[in-house]
Each structure stands twice: as structure tokens, then as C-alpha cells.
DOTILO-691805 format. One record per residue (C-alpha): residue number from 1; residue in three letters; x negated, y, z. Coordinates in steps of 0.05 Angstrom, whole numbers, padded with zeros to 5 digits, always signed. Each point is the difference from the previous one (the first is absolute). Layout:
BEGIN
    n  res       x       y       z
  NUM  ALA       X       Y       Z
...
//
This chain:
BEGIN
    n  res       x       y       z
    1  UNK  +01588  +01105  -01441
    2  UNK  -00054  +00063  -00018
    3  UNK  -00047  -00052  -00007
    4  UNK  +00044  -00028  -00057
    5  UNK  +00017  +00075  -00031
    6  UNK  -00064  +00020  +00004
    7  UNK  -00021  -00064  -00047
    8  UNK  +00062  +00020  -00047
    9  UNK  -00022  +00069  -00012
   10  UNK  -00073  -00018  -00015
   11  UNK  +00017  -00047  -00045
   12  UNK  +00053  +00048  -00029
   13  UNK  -00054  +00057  -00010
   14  UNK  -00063  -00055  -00026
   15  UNK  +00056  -00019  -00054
   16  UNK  +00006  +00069  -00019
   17  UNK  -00073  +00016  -00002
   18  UNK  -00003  -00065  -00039
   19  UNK  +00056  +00024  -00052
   20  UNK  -00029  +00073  +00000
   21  UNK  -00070  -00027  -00021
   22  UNK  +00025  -00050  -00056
   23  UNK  +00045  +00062  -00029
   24  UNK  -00047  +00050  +00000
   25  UNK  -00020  +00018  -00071
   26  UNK  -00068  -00018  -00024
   27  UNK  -00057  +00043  -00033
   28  UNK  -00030  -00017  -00057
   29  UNK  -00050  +00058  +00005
   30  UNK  -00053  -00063  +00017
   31  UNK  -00030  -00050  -00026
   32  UNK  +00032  -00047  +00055
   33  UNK  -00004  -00075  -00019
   34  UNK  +00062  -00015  +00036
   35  UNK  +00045  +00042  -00047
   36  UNK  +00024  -00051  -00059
   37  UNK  +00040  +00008  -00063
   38  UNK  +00066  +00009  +00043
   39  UNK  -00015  +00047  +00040
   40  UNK  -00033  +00030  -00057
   41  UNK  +00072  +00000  -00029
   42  UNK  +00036  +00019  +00055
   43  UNK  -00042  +00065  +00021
   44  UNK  +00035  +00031  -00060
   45  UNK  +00057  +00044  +00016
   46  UNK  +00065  -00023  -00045
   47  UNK  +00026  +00052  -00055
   48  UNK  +00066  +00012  -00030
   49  UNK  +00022  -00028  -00062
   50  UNK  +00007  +00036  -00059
   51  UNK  -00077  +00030  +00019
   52  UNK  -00037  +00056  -00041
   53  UNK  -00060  +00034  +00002
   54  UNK  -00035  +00054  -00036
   55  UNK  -00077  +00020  -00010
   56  UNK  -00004  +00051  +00055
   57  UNK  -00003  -00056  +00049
   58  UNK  -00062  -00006  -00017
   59  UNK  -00030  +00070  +00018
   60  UNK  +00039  -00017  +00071
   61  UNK  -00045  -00015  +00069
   62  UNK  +00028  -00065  +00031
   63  UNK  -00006  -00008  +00067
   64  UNK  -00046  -00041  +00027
   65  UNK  +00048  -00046  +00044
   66  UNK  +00009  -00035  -00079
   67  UNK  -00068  -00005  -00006
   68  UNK  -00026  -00071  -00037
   69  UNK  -00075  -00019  +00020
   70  UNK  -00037  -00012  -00070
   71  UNK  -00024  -00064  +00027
   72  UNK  +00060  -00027  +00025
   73  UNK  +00040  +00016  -00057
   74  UNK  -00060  -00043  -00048
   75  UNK  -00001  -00052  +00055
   76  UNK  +00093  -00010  -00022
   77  UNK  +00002  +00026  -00078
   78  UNK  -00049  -00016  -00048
   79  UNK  -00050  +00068  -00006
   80  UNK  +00004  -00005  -00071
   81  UNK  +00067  +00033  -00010
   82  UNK  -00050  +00066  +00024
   83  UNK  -00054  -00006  -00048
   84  UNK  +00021  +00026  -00060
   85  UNK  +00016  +00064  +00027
   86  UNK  -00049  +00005  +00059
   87  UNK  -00055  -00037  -00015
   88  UNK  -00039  -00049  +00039
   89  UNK  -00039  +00044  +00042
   90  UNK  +00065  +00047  +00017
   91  UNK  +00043  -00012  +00070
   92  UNK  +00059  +00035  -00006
   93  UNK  +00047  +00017  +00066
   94  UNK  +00062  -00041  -00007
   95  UNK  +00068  +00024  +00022
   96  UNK  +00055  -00045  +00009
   97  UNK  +00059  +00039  -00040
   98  UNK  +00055  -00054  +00020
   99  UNK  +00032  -00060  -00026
  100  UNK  +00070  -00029  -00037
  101  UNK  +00012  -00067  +00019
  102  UNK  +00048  -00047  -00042
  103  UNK  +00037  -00042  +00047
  104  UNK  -00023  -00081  -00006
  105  UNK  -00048  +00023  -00049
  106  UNK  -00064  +00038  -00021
  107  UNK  -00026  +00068  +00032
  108  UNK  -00025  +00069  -00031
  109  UNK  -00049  +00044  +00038
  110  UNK  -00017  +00072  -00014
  111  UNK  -00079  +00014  +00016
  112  UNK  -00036  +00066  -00010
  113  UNK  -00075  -00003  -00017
  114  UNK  -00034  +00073  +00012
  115  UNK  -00076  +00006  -00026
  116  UNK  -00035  +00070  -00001
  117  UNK  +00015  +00011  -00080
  118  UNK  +00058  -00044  -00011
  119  UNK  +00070  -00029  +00029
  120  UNK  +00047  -00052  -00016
  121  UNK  +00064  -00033  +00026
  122  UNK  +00004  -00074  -00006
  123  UNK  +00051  -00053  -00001
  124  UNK  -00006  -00072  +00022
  125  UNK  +00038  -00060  -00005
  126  UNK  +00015  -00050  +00041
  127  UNK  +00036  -00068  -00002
  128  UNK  +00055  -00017  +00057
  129  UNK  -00059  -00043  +00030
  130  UNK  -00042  +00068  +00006
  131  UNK  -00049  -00029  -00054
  132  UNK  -00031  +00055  -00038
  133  UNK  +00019  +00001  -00080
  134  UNK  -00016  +00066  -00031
  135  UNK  -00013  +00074  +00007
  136  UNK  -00017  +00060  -00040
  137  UNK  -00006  +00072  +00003
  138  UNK  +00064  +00039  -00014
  139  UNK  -00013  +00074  +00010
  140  UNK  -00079  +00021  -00013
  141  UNK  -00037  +00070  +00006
  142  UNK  -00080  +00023  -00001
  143  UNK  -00028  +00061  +00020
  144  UNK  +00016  +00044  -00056
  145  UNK  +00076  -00013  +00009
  146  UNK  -00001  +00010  +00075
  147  UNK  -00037  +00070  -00009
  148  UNK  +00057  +00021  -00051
  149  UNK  +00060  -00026  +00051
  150  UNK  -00031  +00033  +00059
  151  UNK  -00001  +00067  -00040
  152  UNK  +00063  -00007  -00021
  153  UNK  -00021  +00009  -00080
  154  UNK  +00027  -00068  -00017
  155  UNK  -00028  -00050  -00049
  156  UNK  +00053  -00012  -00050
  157  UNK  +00010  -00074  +00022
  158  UNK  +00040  -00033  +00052
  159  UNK  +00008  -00061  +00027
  160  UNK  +00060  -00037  +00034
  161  UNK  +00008  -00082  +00026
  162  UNK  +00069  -00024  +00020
  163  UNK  +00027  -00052  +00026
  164  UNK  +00071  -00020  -00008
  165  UNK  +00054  -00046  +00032
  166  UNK  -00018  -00046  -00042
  167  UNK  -00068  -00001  +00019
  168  UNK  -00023  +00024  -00066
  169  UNK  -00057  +00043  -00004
  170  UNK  -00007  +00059  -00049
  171  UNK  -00060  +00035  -00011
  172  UNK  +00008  +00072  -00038
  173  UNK  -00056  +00055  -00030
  174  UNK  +00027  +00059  -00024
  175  UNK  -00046  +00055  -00040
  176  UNK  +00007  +00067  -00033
  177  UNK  -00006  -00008  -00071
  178  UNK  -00024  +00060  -00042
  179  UNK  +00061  +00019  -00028
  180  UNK  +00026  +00005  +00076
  181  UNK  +00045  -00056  -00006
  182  UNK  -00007  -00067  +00053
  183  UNK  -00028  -00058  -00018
  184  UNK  +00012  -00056  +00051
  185  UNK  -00016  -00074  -00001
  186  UNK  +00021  -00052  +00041
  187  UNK  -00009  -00077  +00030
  188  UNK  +00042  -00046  +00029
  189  UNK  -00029  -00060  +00040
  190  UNK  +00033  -00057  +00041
  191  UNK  -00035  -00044  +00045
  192  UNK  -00006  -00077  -00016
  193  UNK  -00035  -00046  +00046
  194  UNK  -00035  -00036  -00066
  195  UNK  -00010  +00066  -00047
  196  UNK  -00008  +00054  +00050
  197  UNK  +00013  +00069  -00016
  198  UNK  +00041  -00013  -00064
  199  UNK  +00010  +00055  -00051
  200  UNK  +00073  -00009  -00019
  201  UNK  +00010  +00082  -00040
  202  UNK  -00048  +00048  -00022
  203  UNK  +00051  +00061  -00028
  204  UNK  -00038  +00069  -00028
  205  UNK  +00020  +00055  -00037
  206  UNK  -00061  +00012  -00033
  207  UNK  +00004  -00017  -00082
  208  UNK  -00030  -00069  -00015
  209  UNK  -00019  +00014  -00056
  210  UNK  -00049  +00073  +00007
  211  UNK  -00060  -00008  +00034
  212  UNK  +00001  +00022  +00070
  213  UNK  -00035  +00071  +00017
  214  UNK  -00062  +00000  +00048
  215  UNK  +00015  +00017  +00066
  216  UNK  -00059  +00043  +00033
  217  UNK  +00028  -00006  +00070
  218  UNK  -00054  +00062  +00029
  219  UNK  +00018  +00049  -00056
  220  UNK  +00032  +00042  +00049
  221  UNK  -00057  +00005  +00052
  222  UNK  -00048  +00056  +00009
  223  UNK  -00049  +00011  -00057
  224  UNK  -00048  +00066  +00022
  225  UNK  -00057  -00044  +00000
  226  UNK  -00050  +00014  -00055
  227  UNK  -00004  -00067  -00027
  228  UNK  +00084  -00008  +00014
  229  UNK  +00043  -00011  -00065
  230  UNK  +00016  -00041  -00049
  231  UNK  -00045  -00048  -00044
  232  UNK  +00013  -00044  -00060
  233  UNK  -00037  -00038  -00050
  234  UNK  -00008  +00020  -00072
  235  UNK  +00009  -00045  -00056
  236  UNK  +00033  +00038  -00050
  237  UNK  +00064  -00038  +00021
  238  UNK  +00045  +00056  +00040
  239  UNK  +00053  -00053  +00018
  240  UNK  -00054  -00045  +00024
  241  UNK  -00041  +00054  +00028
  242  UNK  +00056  +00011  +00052
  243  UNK  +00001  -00072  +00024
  244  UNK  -00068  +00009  +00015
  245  UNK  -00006  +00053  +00052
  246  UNK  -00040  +00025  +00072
  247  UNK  +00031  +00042  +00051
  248  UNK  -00038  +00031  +00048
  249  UNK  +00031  +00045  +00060
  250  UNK  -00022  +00033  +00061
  251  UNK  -00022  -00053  +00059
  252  UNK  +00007  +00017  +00069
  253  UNK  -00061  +00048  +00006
  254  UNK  -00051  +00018  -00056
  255  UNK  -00038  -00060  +00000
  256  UNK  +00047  -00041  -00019
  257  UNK  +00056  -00005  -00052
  258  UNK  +00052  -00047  -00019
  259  UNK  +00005  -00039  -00080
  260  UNK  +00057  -00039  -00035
  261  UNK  -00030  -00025  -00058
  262  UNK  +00043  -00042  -00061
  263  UNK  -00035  -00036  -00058
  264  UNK  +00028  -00045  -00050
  265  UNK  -00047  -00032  -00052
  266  UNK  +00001  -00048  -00066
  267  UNK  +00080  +00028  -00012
  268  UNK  +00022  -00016  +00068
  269  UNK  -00025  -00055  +00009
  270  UNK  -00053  +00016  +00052
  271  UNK  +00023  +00043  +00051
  272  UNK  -00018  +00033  +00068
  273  UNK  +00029  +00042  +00060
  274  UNK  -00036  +00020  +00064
  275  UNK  +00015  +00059  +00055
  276  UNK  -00046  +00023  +00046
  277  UNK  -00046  +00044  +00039
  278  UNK  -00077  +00020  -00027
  279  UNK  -00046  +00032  +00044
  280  UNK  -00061  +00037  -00034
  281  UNK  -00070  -00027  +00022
  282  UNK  -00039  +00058  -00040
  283  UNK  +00019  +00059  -00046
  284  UNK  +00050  -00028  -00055
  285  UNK  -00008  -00075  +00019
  286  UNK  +00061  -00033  +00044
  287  UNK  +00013  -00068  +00025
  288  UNK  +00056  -00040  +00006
  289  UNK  -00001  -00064  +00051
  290  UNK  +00056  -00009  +00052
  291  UNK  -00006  -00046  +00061
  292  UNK  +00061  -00050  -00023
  293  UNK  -00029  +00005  -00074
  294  UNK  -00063  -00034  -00037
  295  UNK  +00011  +00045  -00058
  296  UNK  -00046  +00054  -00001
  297  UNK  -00011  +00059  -00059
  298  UNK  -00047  +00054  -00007
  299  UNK  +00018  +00070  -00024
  300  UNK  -00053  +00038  -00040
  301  UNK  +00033  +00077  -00012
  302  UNK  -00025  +00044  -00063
  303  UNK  +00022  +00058  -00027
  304  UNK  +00046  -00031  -00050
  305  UNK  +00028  -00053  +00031
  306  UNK  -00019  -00070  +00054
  307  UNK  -00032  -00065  -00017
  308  UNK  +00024  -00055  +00045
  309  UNK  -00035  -00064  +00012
  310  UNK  +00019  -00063  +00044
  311  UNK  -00047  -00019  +00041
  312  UNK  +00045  -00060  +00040
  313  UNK  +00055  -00040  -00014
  314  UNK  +00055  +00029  -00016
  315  UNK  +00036  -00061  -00037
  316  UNK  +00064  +00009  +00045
  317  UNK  +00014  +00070  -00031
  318  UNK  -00015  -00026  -00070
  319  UNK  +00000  -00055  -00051
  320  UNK  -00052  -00038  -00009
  321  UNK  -00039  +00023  -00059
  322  UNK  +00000  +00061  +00012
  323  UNK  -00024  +00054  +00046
  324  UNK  +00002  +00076  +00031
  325  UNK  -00061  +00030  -00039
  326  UNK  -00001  +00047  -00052
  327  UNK  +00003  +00072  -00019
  328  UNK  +00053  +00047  +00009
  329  UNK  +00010  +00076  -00022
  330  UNK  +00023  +00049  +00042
  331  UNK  +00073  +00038  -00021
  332  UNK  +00003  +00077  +00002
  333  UNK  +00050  +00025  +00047
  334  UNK  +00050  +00054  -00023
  335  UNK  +00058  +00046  +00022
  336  UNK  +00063  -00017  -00033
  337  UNK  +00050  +00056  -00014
  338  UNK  +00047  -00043  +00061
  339  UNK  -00062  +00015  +00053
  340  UNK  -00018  -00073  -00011
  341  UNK  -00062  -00036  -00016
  342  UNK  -00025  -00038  -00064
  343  UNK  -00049  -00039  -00023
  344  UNK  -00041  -00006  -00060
  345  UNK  -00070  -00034  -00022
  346  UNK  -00058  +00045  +00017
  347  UNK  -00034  +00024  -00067
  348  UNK  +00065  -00020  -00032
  349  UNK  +00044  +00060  -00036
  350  UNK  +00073  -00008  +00015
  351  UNK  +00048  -00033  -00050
  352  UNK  -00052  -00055  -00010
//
């Protein structure tokens, strides 16, 4: 009779162990063969319907219990979906954010990619057979817009992703326009196992039919460097002239600095947009080349103003007959009666 108790309660307690083992949540902090597209899936905690979340989730430390290895994550979902904003030499961290399931059918999950100078929150789809169909980046940042969060100063722009009952995702920007009012635009996407992420509404309430301002996304950053300030090209145009501008601001020590530069050439037709940080390799000449980027510039400082010259290719950030070289002027900066700063063309009297 023990003998037979004895047996009951081992078995009893090897079944548990058994259970215990097979329940226990896996990691996905290794590149561990064994883990497959399901229990890639299932690692991800569920989230609430309607879900919403804002840029600052992307100045926030995850834990590292959500932790993605690179390799693994390239071994399940194509690396590609990375590249355009990391590069190919760039291994972000990945954080699993979560996941909305649709019952009997596909499967959304929430990753955030962390690199030294930039951040992004992704979203991929899956079909109801855990196939992978599409992903993209819904909520982006770089270095200069995490500096400006983490000192509070703002950046004028926000971004927002949604995702309803209906499984509808919304995208939404929001900027301060220079008359102080809002200007917001925003996407609508379903999933569809044959079209992917399909844009169903684009809604804005910026006019159609005026042509949009440029944005210079570091114009509130530091600027007590001596090369720090505004640039622009001079071509007798002063509408054009301002499409066709170089911002330089204060980098994180003195031998460095961060540029937005805008061009657009042959009436629009030939344009270009890169942000980044230069470092300076000898008085007045800096270099830009990032580790996730082949585009590469050099800087060459004078008195008057910054000749900038590609030296790799920068055809992502461009179109193709054109490129980042060319002179630009230095603008005088000014007191304003309101204690603020303007800008005008050095050499240039004002009025003109």
C-alpha cells in the first residue's frame, strides 16, 4: 500500500515538473535555434484594444526581460524592414512592446529598435497562420530630437500611432506652424493578407494648394559654437534662397556639431534632406559619415559662410541628379525688439 502511494505521488510531482517546464515562458534574449515563429509570437505580452502610443516611448529604457537578440529576430522577419533606417552595419536592441491579436485571423506586434543616435517603434503583421506579411516604422526619432525631449525644450512635432477596435491603424504628426497654429497630418492603414499595409485616408489640415514651409527640426538647439547658425544659398531668388538652407548647432562637445541641411534644385524638381552629426578633423574642416550610413560630406568653414561636398553616397537622402555640394552664406544674427533671434544674409542690408 506505501509502495503504491509512494509511486502515485512521484508520478504526481514528475507531471508537475513536466507541466512547470513546458509553461515556463521562454527568452528570446538568444539566438536559440529551437525558438520558431510561434514562440516568437507568443513571447509577446497581449495589449488592450483601442491601443495608443506617443513619442516619449521612445526616450523610455525597456527592460531587458523583453529583450529580442539581433540575430534571432533576422533569423524570423526579413532584416530588411531595418535597413532603411539603421543601415546595414547597425544592430539595434529590440524590445518586444506587445501584441493585438485578431481572433481566427492575422497578428500585430509592437517592436522597439534602439541604436546609439536613433529609435523607432515598429509594427508587424502577421497572417492567422503566423506567416509574416508586412511591417513598418510608426513612431521615429534621431539624436537631435532625443536631446530636445530629454531637456524638456520640445521640438515642435509630435507623433502618435493608434490602433482601434477595428483594428485600424492611424498614424498622426503634429507641428507648430509659424503663426502658432497646429498643423497635423494623418494615415490610416488596414491590413490585407494580398496588399499589406493598405493606405485607406490620408486627412491634413495643411492648404493643398501653398507650398509647404521647411521644417528645420534643430533650430531650437544650442548655437554658441563659432561656426553655429544659419546658412543659405544665394541666388538672387529670396523665396528660393530659403528652400535652400544649412543649419548648424552645438554637438555634444566642441568637436563636434550637429547639421540639417535642405536643398531643392531645377524648380523643385531636384531635391534633398539629410540630418546629422559632423565631427571636425582639422581647423574649419568637418566630416560627416555615420556607421548605418554610406553617405558621407565634408564641411569646409570660412569666414562668410561653408562649402559642402559629398564625398559617399548619399542617394537615399536625395534624388538622383543631384547632390549636397555647394556654397552657402552665413546669416547675421540679431536681437529683435521681442528678445528673439533673426536672421539675415551676411553682407546683405536688411529689407533686401
Amino acid at each position: 500500500m506505501k509502495k503504491s502511494l509512494l509511486s502515485v505521488v512521484l508520478s504526481v510531482l514528475l507531471a508537475g515538473a513536466f507541466c512547470s517546464c513546458k509553461s515556463k515562458k521562454i527568452s528570446l534574449a538568444a539566438n536559440d535555434d529551437k525558438v520558431n515563429i510561434a514562440d516568437f509570437l507568443e513571447f509577446f505580452q497581449p495589449l488592450k484594444l483601442p491601443f495608443a502610443v506617443g513619442d516619449t516611448i521612445l526616450r523610455r529604457k525597456e527592460p531587458e526581460a523583453d529583450a529580442i537578440n539581433y540575430s534571432l529576430f533576422t533569423r524570423l522577419i526579413p532584416d530588411s524592414i531595418l535597413l532603411h533606417l539603421f543601415g546595414k552595419t547597425a544592430h539595434p536592441h529590440l524590445y518586444a512592446m506587445g501584441k493585438i491579436r485578431v481572433p481566427d485571423a492575422e497578428s500585430y506586434l509592437f517592436v522597439k529598435a534602439v541604436a546609439r543616435d536613433r529609435r523607432a517603434l515598429y509594427i508587424l503583421c502577421f497572417d492567422k497562420k503566423n506567416h509574416f506579411g508586412a511591417a513598418r516604422p510608426v513612431l521615429y526619432s534621431d539624436e537631435s530630437d532625443l536631446r530636445a525631449g530629454a531637456r524638456g525644450d520640445g521640438r515642435g512635432i509630435t507623433g502618435r500611432a493608434e490602433m482601434d477596435n477595428k483594428y485600424v491603424l492611424t498614424l498622426l504628426h503634429q507641428r507648430r506652424a509659424s503663426d502658432g497654429t497646429t498643423v497635423y497630418h494623418k494615415d490610416a492603414y488596414v491590413y490585407n493578407e494580398d496588399t499589406g499595409l493598405l493606405l485607406i485616408l490620408t486627412e491634413t489640415n495643411e492648404a493643398k494648394n501653398k507650398i509647404p514651409p521647411v521644417y528645420n527640426p534643430i533650430d531650437t538647439l544650442p548655437r554658441k559654437h563659432k561656426y553655429s547658425g544659419d546658412y543659405q544659398q544665394s541666388s538672387g531668388n529670396l523665396s528660393q534662397d530659403k528652400r535652400n538652407l544649412v543649419a548648424i548647432r552645438d554637438g555634444r562637445d566642441a568637436s563636434r556639431f550637429l547639421f540639417f541641411i535642405h536643398f531643392e534644385k531645377d524648380e523643385g524638381t531636384c531635391n534633398g534632406e539629410l540630418k546629422g552629426e559632423a565631427k571636425f578633423v582639422s581647423p574649419g574642416v568637418a566630416r560627416y559619415r555615420s556607421y548605418s550610413d554610406p553617405c558621407a560630406l565634408e564641411f569646409s568653414f570660412g569666414s562668410d559662410g561653408v562649402s559642402i561636398k559629398e564625398t559617399g553616397g548619399c542617394g537615399v537622402h536625395r534624388d538622383i541628379k543631384c547632390f549636397f555640394e555647394g556654397y552657402y552664406e552665413r546669416r547675421k544674427t540679431t536681437k529683435s525688439k521681442t528678445g528673439g533671434q533673426k536672421t539675415q544674409p551676411a553682407g546683405r542690408p536688411k529689407g533686401n
